[in-house]
Structures are given as C-alpha cells and as structure tokens.
N, C-alpha and C positions, 0 to 999 in steps of 0.2 A: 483483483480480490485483495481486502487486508487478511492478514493474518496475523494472529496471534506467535509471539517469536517463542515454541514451545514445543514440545513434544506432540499436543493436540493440535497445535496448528498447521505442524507438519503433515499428521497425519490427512487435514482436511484439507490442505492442498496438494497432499497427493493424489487422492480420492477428485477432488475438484477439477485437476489437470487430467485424468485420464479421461473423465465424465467431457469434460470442454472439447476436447480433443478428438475424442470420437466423430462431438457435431463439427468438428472445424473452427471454433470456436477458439480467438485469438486472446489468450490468457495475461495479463500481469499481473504481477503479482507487490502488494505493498507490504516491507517489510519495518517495523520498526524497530527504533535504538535500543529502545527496552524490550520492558515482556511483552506493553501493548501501547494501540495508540493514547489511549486515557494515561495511562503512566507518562507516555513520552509529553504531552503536553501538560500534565501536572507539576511532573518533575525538570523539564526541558523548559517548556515555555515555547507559546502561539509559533514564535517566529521559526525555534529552531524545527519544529516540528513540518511547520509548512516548509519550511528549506531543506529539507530531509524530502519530503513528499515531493519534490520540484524535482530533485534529482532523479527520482524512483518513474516519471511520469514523461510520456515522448515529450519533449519540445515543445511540438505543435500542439499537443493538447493541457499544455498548461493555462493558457487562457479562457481552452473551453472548459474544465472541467474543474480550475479555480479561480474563478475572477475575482472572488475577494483579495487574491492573495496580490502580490505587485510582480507584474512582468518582467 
C-alpha cells in the first residue's frame, strides 16, 4: 500500500493493516520522503523517487513490479 506520510495516512494504514490481516493478507507498506508520492517526484525527481521506492520493495520483486525502472 502507498500511503500518504500524515496523520490520515496513518490512520488508513492502521485500519488497512488490521482489515489485511484478519484475511492473512501480506501487507507493505510505501512510505514517501515527503507528504506524498506526487510531492516526492515533483520536488525529488523520477529517479530519486524510483530509488526510494527500490528500497521500500523485496528484491525479487523489483523487476516485477517495476520494470520501467533499472535493475
């Protein structure tokens, strides 16, 4: 899940993580540098945002779930 780095965002991955968890449902969670992602790549820029996001993301599923980005 992204979230918003806020008071409401907190709240909705609070709510988000008990709801996921209940089904068994394996949660992460994306958190950005700023308030949000639109901020962080407005203000940040493509790259540092996708290098941010790489970190946040297993390993193995950096390729599936962003292959635009560079391995």
């Amino acid at each position: 899940m992204a979230r918003d780095n806020d008071p409401a965002g907190d709240k909705a991955i609070a709510t988000l993580l008990e709801r996921t968890g209940v089904v068994g449902i394996e949660t992460i969670i994306l958190t950005p540098r700023l308030g949000d992602f639109n901020e962080d790549l407005r203000l940040l820029g493509l790259d540092a945002l996708t290098a941010r996001l790489k970190l946040q993301v297993a390993p193995q599923d950096v390729a599936r779930f962003m292959s635009s980005a560079a391995v």
